[in-house]
PyMOL Python script that loads the backbone (N, CA, C, O; Angstrom):
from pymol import cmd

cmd.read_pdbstr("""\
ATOM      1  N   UNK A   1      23.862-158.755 -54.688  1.00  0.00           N
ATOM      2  CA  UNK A   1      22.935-159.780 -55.085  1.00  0.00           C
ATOM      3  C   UNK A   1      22.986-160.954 -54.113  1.00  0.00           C
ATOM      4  O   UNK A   1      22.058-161.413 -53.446  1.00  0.00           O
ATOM      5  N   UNK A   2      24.424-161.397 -54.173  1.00  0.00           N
ATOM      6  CA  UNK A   2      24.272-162.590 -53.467  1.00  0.00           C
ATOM      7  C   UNK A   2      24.970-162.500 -51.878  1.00  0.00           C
ATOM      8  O   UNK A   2      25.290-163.583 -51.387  1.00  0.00           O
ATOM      9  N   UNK A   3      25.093-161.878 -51.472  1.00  0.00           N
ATOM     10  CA  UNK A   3      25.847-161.176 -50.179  1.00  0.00           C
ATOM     11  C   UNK A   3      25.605-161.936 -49.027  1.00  0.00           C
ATOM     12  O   UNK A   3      24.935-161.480 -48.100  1.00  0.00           O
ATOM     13  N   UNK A   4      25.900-162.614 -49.015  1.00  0.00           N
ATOM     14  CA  UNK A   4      25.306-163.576 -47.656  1.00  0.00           C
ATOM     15  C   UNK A   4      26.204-164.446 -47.355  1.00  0.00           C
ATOM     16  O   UNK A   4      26.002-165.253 -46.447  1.00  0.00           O
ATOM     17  N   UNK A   5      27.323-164.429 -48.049  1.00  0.00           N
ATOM     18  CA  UNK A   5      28.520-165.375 -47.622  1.00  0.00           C
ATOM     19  C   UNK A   5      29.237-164.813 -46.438  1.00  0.00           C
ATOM     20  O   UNK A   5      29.289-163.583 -46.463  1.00  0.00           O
ATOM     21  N   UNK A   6      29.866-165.444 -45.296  1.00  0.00           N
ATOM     22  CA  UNK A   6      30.404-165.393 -44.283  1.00  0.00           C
ATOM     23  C   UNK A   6      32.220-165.832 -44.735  1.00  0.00           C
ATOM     24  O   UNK A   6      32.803-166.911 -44.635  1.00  0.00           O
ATOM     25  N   UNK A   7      32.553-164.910 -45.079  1.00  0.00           N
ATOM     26  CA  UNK A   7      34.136-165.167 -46.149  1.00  0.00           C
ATOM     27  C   UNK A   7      34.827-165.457 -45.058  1.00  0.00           C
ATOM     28  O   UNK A   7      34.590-164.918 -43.977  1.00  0.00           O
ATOM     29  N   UNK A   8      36.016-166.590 -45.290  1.00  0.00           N
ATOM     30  CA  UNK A   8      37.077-166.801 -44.481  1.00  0.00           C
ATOM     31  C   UNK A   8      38.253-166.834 -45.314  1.00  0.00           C
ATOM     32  O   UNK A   8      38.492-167.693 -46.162  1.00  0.00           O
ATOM     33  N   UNK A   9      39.004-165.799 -45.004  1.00  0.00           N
ATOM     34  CA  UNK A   9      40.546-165.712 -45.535  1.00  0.00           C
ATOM     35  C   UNK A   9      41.540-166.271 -44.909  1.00  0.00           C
ATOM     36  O   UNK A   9      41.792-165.524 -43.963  1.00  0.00           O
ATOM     37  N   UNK A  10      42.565-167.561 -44.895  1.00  0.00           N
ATOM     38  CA  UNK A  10      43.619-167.682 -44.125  1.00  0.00           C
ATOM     39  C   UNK A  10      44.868-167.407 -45.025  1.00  0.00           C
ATOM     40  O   UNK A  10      45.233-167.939 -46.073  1.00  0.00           O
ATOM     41  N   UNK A  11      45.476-166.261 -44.168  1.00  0.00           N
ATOM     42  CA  UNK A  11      47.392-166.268 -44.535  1.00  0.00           C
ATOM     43  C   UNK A  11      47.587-167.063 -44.182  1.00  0.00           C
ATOM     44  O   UNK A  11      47.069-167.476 -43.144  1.00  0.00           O
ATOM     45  N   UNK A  12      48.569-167.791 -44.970  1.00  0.00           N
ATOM     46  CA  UNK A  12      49.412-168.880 -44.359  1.00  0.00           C
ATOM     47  C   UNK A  12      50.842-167.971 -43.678  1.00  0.00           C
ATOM     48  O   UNK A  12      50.685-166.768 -43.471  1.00  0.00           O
ATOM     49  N   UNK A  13      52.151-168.600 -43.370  1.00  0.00           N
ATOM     50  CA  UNK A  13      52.807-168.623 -42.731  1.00  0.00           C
ATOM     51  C   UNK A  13      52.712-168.579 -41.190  1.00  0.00           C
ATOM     52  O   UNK A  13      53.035-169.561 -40.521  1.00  0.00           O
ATOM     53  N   UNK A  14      52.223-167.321 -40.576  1.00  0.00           N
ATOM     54  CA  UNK A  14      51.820-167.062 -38.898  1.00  0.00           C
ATOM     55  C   UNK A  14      50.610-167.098 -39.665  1.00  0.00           C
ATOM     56  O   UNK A  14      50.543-166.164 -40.464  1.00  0.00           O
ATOM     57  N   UNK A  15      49.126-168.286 -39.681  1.00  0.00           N
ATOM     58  CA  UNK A  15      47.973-167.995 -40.200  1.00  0.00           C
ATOM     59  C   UNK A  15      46.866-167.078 -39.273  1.00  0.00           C
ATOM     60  O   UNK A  15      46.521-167.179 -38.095  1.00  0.00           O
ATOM     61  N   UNK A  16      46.594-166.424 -40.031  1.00  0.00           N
ATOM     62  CA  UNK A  16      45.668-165.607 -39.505  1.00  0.00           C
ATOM     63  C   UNK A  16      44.264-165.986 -40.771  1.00  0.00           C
ATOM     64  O   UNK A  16      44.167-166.127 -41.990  1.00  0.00           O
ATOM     65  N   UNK A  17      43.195-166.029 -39.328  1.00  0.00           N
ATOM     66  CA  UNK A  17      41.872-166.492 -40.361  1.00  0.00           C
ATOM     67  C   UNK A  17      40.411-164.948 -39.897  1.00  0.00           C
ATOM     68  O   UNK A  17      39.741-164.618 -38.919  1.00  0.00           O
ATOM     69  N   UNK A  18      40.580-164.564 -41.085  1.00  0.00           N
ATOM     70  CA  UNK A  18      39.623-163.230 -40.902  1.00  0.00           C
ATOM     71  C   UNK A  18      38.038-164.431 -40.966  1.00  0.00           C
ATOM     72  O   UNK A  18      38.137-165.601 -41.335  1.00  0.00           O
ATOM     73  N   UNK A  19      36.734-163.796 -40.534  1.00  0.00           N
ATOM     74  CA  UNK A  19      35.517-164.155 -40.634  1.00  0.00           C
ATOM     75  C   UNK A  19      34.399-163.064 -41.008  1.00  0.00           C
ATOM     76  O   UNK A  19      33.183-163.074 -40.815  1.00  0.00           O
ATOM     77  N   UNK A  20      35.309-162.046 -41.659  1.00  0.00           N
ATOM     78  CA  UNK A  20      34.542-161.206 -41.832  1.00  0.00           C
ATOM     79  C   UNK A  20      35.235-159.947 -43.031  1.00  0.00           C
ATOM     80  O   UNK A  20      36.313-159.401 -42.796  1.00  0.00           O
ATOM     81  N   UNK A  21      34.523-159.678 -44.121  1.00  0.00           N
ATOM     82  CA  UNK A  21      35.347-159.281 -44.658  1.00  0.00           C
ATOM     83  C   UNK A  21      36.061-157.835 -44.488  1.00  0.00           C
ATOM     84  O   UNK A  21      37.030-157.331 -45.056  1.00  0.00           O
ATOM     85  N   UNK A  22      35.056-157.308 -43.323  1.00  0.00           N
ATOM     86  CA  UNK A  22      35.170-156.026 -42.560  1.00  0.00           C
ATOM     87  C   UNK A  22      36.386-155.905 -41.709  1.00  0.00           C
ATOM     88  O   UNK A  22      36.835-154.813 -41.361  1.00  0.00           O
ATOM     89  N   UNK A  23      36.990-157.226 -41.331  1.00  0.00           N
ATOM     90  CA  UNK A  23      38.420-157.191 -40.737  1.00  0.00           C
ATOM     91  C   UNK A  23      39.279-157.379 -41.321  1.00  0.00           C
ATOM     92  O   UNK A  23      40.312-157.700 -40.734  1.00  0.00           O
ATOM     93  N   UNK A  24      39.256-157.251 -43.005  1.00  0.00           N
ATOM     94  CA  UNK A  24      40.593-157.622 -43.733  1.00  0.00           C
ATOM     95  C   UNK A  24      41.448-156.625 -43.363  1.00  0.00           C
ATOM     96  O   UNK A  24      41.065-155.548 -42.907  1.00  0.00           O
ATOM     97  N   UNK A  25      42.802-156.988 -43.569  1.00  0.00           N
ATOM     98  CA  UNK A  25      43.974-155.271 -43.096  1.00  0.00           C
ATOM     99  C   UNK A  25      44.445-155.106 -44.633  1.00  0.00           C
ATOM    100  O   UNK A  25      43.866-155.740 -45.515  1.00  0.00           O
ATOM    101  N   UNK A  26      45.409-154.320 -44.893  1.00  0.00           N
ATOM    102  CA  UNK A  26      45.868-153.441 -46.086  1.00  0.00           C
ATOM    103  C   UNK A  26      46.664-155.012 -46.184  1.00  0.00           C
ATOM    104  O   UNK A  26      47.085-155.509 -45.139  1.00  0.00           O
ATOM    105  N   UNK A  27      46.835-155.742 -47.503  1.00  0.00           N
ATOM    106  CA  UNK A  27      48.116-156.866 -48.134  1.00  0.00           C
ATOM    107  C   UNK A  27      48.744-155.757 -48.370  1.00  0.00           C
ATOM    108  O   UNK A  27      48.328-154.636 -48.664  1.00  0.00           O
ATOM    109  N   UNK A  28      50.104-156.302 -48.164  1.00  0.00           N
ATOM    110  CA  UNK A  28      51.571-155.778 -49.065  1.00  0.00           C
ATOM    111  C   UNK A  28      51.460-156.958 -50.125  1.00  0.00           C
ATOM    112  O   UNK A  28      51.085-158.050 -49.697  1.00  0.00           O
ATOM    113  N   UNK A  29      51.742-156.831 -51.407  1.00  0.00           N
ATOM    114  CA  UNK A  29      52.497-157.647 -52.427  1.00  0.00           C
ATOM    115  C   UNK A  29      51.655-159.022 -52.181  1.00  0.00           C
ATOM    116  O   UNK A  29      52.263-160.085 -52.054  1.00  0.00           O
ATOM    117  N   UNK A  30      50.049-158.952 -52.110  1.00  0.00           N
ATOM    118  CA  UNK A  30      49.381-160.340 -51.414  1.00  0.00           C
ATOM    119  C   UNK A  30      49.354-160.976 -53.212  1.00  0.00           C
ATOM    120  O   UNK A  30      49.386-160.438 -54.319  1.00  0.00           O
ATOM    121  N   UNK A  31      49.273-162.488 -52.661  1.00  0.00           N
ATOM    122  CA  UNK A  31      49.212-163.010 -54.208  1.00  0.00           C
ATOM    123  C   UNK A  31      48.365-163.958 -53.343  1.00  0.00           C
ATOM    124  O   UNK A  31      48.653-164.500 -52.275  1.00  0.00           O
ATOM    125  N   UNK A  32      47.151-164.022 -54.146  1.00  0.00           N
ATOM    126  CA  UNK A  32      45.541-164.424 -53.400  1.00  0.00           C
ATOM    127  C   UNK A  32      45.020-165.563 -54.559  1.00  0.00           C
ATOM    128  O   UNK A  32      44.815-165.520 -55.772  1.00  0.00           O
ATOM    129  N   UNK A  33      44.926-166.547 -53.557  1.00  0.00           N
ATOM    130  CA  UNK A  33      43.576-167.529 -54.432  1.00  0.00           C
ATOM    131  C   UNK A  33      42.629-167.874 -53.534  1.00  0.00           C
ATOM    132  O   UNK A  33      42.704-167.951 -52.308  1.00  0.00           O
ATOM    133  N   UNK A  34      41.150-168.201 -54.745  1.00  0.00           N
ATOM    134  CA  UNK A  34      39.797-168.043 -54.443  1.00  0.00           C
ATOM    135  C   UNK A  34      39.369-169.428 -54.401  1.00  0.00           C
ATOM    136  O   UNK A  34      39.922-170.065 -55.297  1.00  0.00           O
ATOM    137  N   UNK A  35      38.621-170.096 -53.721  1.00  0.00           N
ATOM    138  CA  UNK A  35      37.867-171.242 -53.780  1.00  0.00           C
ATOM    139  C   UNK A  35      37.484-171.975 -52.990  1.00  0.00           C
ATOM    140  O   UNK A  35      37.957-171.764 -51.873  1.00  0.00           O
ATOM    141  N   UNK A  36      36.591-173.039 -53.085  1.00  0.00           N
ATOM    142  CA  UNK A  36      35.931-173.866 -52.166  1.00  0.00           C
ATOM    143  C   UNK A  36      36.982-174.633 -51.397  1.00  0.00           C
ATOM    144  O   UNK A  36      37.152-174.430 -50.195  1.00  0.00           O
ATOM    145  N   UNK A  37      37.715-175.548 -52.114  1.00  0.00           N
ATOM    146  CA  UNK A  37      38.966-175.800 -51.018  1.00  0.00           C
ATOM    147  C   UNK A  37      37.920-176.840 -50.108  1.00  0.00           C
ATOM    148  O   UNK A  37      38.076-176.843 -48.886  1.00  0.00           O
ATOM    149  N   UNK A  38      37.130-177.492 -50.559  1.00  0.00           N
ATOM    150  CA  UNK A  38      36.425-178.675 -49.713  1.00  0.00           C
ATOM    151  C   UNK A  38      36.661-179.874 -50.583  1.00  0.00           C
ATOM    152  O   UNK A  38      36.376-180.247 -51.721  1.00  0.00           O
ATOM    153  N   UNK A  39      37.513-180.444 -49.205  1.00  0.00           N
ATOM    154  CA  UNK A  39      38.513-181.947 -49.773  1.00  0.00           C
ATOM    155  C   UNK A  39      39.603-181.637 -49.820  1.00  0.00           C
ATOM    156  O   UNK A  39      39.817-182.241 -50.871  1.00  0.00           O
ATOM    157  N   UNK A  40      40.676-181.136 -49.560  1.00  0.00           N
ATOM    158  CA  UNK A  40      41.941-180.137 -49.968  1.00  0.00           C
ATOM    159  C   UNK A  40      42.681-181.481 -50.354  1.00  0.00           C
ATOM    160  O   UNK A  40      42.983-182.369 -49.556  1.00  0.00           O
ATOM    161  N   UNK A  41      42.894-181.476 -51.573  1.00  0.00           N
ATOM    162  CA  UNK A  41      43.302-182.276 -51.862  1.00  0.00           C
ATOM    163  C   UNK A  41      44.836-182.170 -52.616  1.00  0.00           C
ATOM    164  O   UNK A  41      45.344-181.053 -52.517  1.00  0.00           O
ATOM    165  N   UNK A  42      45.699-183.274 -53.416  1.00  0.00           N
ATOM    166  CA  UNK A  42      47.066-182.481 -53.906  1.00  0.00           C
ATOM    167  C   UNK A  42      46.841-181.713 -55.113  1.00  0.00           C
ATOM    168  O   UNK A  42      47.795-180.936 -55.133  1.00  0.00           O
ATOM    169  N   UNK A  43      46.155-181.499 -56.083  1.00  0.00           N
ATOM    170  CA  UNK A  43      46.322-179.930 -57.066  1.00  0.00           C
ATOM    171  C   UNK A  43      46.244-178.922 -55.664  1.00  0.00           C
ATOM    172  O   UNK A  43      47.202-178.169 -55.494  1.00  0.00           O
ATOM    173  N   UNK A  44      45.039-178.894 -54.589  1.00  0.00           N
ATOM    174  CA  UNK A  44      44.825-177.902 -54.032  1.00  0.00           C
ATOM    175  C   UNK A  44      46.519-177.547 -53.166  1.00  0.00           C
ATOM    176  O   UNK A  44      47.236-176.547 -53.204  1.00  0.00           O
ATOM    177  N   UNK A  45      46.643-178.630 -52.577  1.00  0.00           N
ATOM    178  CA  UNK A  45      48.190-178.606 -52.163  1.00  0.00           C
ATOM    179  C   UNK A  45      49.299-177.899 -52.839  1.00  0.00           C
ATOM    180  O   UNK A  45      50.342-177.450 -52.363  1.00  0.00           O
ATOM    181  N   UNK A  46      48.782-177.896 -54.236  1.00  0.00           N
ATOM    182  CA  UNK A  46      49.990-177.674 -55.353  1.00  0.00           C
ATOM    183  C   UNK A  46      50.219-176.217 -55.007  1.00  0.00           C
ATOM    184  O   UNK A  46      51.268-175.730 -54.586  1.00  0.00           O
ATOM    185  N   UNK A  47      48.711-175.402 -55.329  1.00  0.00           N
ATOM    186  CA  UNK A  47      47.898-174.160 -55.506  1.00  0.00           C
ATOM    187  C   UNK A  47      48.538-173.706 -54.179  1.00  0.00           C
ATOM    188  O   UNK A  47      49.151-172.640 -54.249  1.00  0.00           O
ATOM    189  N   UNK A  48      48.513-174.194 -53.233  1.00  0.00           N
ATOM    190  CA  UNK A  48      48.498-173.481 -51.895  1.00  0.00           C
ATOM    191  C   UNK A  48      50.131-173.001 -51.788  1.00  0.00           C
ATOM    192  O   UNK A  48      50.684-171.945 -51.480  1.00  0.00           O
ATOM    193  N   UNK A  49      50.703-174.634 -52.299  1.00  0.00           N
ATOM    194  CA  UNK A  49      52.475-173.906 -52.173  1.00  0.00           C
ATOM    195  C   UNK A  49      52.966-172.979 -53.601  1.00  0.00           C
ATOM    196  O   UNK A  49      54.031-172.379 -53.745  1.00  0.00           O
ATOM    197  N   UNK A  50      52.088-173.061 -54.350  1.00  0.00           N
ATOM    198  CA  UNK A  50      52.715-172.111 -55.442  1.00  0.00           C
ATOM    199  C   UNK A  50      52.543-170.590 -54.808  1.00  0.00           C
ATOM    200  O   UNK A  50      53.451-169.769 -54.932  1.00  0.00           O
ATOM    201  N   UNK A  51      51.390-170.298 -54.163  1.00  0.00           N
ATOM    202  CA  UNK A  51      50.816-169.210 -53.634  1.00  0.00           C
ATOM    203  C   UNK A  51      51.998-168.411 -52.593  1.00  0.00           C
ATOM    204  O   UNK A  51      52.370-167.238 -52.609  1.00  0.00           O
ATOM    205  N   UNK A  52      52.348-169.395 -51.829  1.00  0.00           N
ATOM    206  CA  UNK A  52      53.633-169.089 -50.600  1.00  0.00           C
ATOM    207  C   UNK A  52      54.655-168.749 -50.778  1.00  0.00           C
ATOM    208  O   UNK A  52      55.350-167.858 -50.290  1.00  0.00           O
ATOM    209  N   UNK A  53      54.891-169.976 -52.021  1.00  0.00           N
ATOM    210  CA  UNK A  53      56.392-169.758 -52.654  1.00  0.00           C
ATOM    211  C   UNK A  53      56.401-168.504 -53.358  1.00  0.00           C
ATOM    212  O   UNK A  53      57.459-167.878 -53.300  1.00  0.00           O
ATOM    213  N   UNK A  54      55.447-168.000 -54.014  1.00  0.00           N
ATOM    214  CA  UNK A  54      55.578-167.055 -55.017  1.00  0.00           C
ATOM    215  C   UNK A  54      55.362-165.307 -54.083  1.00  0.00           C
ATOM    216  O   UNK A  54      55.684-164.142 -54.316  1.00  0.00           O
ATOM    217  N   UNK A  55      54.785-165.902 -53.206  1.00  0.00           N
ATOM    218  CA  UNK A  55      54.615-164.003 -51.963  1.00  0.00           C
ATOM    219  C   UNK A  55      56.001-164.400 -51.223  1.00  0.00           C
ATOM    220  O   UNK A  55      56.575-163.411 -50.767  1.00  0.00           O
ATOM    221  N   UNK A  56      56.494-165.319 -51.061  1.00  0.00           N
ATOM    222  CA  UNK A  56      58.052-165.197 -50.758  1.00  0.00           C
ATOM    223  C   UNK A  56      59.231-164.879 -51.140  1.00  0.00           C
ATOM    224  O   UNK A  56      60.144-164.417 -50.457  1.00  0.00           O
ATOM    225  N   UNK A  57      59.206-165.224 -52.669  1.00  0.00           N
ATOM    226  CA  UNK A  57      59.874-164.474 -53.726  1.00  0.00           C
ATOM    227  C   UNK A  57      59.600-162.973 -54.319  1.00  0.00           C
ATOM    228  O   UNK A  57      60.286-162.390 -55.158  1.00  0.00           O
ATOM    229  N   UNK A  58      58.351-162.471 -53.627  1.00  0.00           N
ATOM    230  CA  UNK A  58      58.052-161.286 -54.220  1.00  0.00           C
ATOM    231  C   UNK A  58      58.184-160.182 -52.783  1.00  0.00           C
ATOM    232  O   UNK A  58      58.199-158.951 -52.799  1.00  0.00           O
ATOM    233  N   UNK A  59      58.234-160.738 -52.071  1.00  0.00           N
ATOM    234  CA  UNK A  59      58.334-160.269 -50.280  1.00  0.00           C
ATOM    235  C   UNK A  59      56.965-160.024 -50.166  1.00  0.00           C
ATOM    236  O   UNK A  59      56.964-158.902 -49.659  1.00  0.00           O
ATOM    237  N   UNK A  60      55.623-160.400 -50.332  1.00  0.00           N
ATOM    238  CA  UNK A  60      54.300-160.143 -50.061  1.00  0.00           C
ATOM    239  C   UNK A  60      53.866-161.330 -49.045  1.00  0.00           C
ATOM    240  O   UNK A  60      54.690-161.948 -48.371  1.00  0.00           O
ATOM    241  N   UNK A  61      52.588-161.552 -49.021  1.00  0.00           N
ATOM    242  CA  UNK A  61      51.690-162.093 -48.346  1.00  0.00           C
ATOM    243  C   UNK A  61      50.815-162.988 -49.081  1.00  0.00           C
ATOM    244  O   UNK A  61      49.986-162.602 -49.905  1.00  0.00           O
ATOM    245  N   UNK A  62      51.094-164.589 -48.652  1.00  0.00           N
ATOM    246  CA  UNK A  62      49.730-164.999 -49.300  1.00  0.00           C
ATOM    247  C   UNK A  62      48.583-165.413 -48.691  1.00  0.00           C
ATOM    248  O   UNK A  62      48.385-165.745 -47.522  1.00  0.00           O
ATOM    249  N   UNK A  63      47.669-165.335 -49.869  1.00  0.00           N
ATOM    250  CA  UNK A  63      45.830-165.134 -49.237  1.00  0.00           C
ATOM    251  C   UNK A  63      45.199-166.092 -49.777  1.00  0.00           C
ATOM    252  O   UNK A  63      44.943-166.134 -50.980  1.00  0.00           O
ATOM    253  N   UNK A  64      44.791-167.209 -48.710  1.00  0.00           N
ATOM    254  CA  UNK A  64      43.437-167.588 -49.432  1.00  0.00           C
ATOM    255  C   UNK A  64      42.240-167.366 -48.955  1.00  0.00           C
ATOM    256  O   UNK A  64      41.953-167.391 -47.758  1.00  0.00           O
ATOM    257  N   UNK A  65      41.144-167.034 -50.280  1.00  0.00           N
ATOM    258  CA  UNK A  65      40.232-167.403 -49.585  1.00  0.00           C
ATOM    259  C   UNK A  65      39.549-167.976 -49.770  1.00  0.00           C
ATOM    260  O   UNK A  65      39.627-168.306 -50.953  1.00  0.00           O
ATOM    261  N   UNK A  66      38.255-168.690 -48.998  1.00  0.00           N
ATOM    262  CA  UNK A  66      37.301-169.541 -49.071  1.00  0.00           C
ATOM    263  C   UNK A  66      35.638-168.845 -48.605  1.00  0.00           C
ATOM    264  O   UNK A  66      35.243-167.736 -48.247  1.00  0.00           O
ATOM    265  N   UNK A  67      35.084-170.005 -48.817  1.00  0.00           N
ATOM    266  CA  UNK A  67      33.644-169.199 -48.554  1.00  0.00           C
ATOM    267  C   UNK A  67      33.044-170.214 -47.253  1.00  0.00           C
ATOM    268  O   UNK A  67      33.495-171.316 -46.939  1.00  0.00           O
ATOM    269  N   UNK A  68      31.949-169.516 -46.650  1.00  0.00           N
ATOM    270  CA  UNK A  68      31.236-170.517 -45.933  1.00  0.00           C
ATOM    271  C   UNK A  68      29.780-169.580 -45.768  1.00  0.00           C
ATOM    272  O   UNK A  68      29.836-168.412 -45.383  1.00  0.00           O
ATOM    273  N   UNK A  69      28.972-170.003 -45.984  1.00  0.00           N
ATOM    274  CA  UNK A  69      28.626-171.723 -46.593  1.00  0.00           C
ATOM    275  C   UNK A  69      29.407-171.625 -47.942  1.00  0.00           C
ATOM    276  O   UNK A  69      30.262-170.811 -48.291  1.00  0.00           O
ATOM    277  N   UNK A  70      28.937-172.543 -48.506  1.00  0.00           N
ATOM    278  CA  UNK A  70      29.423-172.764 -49.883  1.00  0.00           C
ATOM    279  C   UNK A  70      28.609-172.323 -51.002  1.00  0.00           C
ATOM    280  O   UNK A  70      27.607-172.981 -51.280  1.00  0.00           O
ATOM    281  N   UNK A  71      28.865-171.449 -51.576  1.00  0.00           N
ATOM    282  CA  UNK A  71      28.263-170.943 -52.700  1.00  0.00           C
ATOM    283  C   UNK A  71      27.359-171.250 -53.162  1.00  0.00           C
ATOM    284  O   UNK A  71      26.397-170.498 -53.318  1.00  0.00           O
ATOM    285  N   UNK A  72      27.406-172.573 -53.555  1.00  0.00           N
ATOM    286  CA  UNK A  72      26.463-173.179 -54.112  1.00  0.00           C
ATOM    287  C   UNK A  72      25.064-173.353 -53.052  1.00  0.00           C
ATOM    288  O   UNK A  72      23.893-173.467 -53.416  1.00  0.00           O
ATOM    289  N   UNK A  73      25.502-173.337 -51.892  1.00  0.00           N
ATOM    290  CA  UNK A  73      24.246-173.394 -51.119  1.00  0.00           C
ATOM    291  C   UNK A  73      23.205-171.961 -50.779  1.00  0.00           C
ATOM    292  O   UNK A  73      22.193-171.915 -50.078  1.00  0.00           O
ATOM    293  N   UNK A  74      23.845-170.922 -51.517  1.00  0.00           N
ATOM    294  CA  UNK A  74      23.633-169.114 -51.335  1.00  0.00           C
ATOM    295  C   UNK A  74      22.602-169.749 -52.496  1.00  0.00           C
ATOM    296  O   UNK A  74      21.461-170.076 -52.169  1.00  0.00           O
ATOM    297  N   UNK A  75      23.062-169.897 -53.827  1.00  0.00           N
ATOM    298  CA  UNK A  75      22.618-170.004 -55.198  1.00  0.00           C
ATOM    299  C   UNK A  75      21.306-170.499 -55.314  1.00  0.00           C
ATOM    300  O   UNK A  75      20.412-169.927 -55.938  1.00  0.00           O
ATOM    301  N   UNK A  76      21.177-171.726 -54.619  1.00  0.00           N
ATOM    302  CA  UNK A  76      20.103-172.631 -54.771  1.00  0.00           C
ATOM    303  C   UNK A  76      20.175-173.462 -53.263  1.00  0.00           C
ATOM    304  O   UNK A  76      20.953-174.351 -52.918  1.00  0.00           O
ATOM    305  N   UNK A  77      19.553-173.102 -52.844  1.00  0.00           N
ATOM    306  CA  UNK A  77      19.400-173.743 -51.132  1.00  0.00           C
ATOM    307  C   UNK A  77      18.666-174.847 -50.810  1.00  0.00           C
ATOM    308  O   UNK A  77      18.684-175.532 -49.788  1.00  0.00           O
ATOM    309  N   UNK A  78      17.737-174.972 -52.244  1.00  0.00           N
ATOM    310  CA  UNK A  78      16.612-176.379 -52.030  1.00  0.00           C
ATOM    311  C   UNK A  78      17.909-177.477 -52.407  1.00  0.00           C
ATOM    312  O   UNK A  78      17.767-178.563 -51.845  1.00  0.00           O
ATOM    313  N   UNK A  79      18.899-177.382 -53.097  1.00  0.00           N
ATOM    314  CA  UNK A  79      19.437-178.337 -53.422  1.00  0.00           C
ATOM    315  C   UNK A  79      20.498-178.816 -52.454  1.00  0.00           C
ATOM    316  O   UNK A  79      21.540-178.162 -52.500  1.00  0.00           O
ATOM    317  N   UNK A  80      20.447-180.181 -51.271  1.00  0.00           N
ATOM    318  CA  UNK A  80      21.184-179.977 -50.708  1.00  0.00           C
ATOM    319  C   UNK A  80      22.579-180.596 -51.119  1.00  0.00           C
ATOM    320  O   UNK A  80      22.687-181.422 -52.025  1.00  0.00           O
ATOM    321  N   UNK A  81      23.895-180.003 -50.186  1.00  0.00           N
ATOM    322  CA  UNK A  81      24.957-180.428 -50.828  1.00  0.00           C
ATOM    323  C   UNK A  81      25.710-180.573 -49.892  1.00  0.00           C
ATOM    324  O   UNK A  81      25.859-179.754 -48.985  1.00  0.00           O
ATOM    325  N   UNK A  82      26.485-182.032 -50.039  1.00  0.00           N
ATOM    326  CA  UNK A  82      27.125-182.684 -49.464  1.00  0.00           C
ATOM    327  C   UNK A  82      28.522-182.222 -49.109  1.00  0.00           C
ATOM    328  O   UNK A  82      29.229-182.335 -50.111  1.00  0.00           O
ATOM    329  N   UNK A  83      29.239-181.716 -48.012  1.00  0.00           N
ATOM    330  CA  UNK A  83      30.506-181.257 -48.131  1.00  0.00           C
ATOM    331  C   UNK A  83      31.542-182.535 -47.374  1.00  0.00           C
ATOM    332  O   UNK A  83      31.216-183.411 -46.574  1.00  0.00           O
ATOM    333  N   UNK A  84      33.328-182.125 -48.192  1.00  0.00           N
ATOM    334  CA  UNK A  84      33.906-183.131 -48.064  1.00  0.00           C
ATOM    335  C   UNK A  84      34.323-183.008 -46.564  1.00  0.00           C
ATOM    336  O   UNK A  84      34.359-183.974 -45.802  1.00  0.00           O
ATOM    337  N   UNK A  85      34.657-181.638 -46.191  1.00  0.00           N
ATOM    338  CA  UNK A  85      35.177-180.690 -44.624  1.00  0.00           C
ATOM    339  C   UNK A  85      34.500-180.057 -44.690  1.00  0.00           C
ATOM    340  O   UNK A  85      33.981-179.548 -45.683  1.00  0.00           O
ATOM    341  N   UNK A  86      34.232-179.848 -43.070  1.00  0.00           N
ATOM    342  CA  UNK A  86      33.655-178.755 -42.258  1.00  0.00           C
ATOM    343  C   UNK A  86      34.739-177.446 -42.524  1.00  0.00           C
ATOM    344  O   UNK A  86      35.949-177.621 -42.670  1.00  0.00           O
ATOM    345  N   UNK A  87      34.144-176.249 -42.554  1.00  0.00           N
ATOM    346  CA  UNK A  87      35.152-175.439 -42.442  1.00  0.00           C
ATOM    347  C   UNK A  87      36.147-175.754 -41.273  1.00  0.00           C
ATOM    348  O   UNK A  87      37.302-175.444 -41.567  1.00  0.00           O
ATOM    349  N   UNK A  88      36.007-176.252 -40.110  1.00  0.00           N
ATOM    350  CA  UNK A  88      36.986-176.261 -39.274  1.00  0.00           C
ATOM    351  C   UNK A  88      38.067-177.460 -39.776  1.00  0.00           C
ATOM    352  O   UNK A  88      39.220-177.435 -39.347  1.00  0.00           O
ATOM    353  N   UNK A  89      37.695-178.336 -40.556  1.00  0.00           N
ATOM    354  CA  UNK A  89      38.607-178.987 -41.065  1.00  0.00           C
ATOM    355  C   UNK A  89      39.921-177.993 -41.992  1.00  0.00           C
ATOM    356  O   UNK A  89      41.113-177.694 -41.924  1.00  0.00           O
ATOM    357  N   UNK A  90      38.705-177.787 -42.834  1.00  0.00           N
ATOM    358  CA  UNK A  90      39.470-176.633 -44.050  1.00  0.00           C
ATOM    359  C   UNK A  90      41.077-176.281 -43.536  1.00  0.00           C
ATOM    360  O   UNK A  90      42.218-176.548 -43.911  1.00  0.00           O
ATOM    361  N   UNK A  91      40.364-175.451 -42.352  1.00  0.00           N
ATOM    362  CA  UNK A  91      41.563-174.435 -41.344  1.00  0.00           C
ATOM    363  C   UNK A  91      42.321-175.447 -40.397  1.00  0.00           C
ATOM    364  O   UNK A  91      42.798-174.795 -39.469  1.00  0.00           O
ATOM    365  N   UNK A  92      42.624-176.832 -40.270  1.00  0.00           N
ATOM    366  CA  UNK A  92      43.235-177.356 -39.608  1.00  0.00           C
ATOM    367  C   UNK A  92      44.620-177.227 -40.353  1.00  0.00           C
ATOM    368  O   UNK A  92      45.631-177.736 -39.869  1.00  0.00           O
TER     369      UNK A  92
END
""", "prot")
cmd.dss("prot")
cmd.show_as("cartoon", "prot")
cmd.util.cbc("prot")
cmd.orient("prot")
């Protein structure tokens, strides 16, 4: 339906940032969160180290991912919307 998102996944630790969801590889033990992540702010901070801490304790991999554009702009495109980061912020 809505297929038009350009997905960006970053592992943290050695980060690796896929742009496509055609280059994801096989996770071991991945413990993955989903979201916009524009403004990264401290809950998102919280989210990000619970994610690390917890594929470290389990010996896996953690995943986030994000979207670009932003969802909301796939959904309804007349409406425009203000973002807090550029994706290249996001990934700094």
């Amino acid at each position: 339906m809505y297929n038009t998102f350009k997905t960006v996944t970053v592992i943290f630790a050695a980060m690796r940032v896929f742009r496509n969801l055609d280059q994801l590889p096989q996770f071991s033990n991945a413990v993955i969160t989903i979201g916009t992540f524009d403004g990264v702010h401290n809950g998102h901070k919280v989210i990000i180290r619970n994610i690390v801490q917890s594929a470290k304790e389990n010996d896996g991999e953690s995943v986030i991912i994000t979207f670009h554009p932003h969802p909301r702009n796939i959904i309804n495109p007349q409406q425009a919307l203000l973002h807090l980061n550029t994706i290249e912020e996001k990934l700094a």
